[in-house]
N, C-alpha and C positions, 0 to 999 in steps of 0.2 A: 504494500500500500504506500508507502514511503515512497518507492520509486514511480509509480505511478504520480504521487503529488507532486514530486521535482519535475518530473515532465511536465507537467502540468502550468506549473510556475512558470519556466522556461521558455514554454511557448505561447504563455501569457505577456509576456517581458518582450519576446518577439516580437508581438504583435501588434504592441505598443508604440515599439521604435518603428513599426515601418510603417504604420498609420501616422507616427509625429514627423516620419521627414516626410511623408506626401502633404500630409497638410502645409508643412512649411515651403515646399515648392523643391525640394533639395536636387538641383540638377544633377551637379557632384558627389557622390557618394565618400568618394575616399577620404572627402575632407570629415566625414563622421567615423570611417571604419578603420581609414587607411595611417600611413604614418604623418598624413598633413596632420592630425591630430595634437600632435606635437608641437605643432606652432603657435598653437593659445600657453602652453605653460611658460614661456617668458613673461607674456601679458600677464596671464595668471598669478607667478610668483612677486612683478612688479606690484600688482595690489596689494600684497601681503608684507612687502617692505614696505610702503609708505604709510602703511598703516600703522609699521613699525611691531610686526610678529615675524618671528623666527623660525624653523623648525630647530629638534632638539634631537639629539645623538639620541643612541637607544643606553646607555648607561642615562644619560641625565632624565630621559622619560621614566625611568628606572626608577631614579632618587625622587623623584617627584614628592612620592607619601613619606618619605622620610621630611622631606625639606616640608611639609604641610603640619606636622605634628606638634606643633607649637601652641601653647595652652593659654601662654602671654601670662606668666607667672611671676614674672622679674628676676628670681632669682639671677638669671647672670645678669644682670644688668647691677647685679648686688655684687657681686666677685670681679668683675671687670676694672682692674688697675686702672691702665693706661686713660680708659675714658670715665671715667669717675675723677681722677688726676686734672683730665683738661675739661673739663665738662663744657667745652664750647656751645654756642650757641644750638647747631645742630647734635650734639649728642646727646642721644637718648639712651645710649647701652647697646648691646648686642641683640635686645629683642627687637630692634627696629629692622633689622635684617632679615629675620622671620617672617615680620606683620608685611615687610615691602615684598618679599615673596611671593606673598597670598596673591597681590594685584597682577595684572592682564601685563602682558610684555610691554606693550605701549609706555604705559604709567613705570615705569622703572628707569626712565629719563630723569624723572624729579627724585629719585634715590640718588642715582649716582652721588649729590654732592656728602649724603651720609655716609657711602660706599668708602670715601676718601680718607673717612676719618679710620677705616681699618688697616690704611698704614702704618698708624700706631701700635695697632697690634703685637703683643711681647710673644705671643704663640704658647701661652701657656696650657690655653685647654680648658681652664676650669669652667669657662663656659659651657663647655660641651658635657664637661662631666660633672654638674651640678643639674644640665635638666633631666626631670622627671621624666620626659619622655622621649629623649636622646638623639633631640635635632642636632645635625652634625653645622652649625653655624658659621663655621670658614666654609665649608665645600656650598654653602649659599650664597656667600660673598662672592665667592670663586665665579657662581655660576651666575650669579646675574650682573657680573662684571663681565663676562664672556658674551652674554645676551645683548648687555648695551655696546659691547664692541663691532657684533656682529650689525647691529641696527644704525649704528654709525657707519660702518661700511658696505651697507646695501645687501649684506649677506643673509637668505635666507634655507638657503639648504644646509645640513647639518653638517659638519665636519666628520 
């Protein structure tokens, strides 16, 4: 019965696409089946860079639910030396890294100037090993410093 529905499906799917190119007028075909096809994904991905989204490695699609697991607890933001020391205008601690995270690639422009203040960074960790649910917080600096790199340079296929 199974096999009978896939067919079924499949030639439902058919039948759709050759009823939507007649309706459309489609002289050319190849430009729907053939390798012209290909010529909208530069068009394509230019949308997606000025919109300012990226695509992502398959390790960094990976880390995703790690890098999401932030409770916004403070604790590092309690432990963090360097930015407790300069507490400049923009720092808020290492959860601000997290919460800028969460946001859509576009919005991680208005991060970067936070991003900077992780040059300070002494690399001790206790950030990482103080949260409760063991956001790894450098490898999100990491990564959404790699994102605005790629969006600064039109990059949006993965590396």
């Amino acid at each position: 019965m199974s096999g009978f529905k896939k067919a079924m499906a499949i030639s439902y799917i058919g039948y759709r696409t050759a009823n939507h190119m007649l309706r459309q007028g489609y002289k050319d075909v190849s430009k729907i089946v053939g390798i012209k096809v290909l010529d909208g994904i530069p068009k394509f991905t230019q949308n997606y860079i000025a919109d300012g989204l990226t695509s992502l490695t398959r390790s960094e699609r990976n880390k995703q639910w790690d890098f999401s697991k932030c409770i916004n607890c403070g604790l590092c933001d309690a432990l963090c030396t360097p930015i407790d020391n300069s507490r400049a205008l923009l720092a808020q601690g290492p959860s601000m890294a997290a919460s800028s995270h969460s946001r859509a690639f576009p919005w991680y422009k208005y991060a970067e100037k936070y991003l900077s203040e992780w040059d300070t960074c002494e690399g001790c960790g206790k950030c990482s090993d103080i949260c409760p649910t063991g956001v790894p917080l450098k490898e999100i600096v990491a990564f959404m410093r790699r994102v605005i790199d790629k969006q600064k340079a039109g990059i949006m296929v993965a590396d």
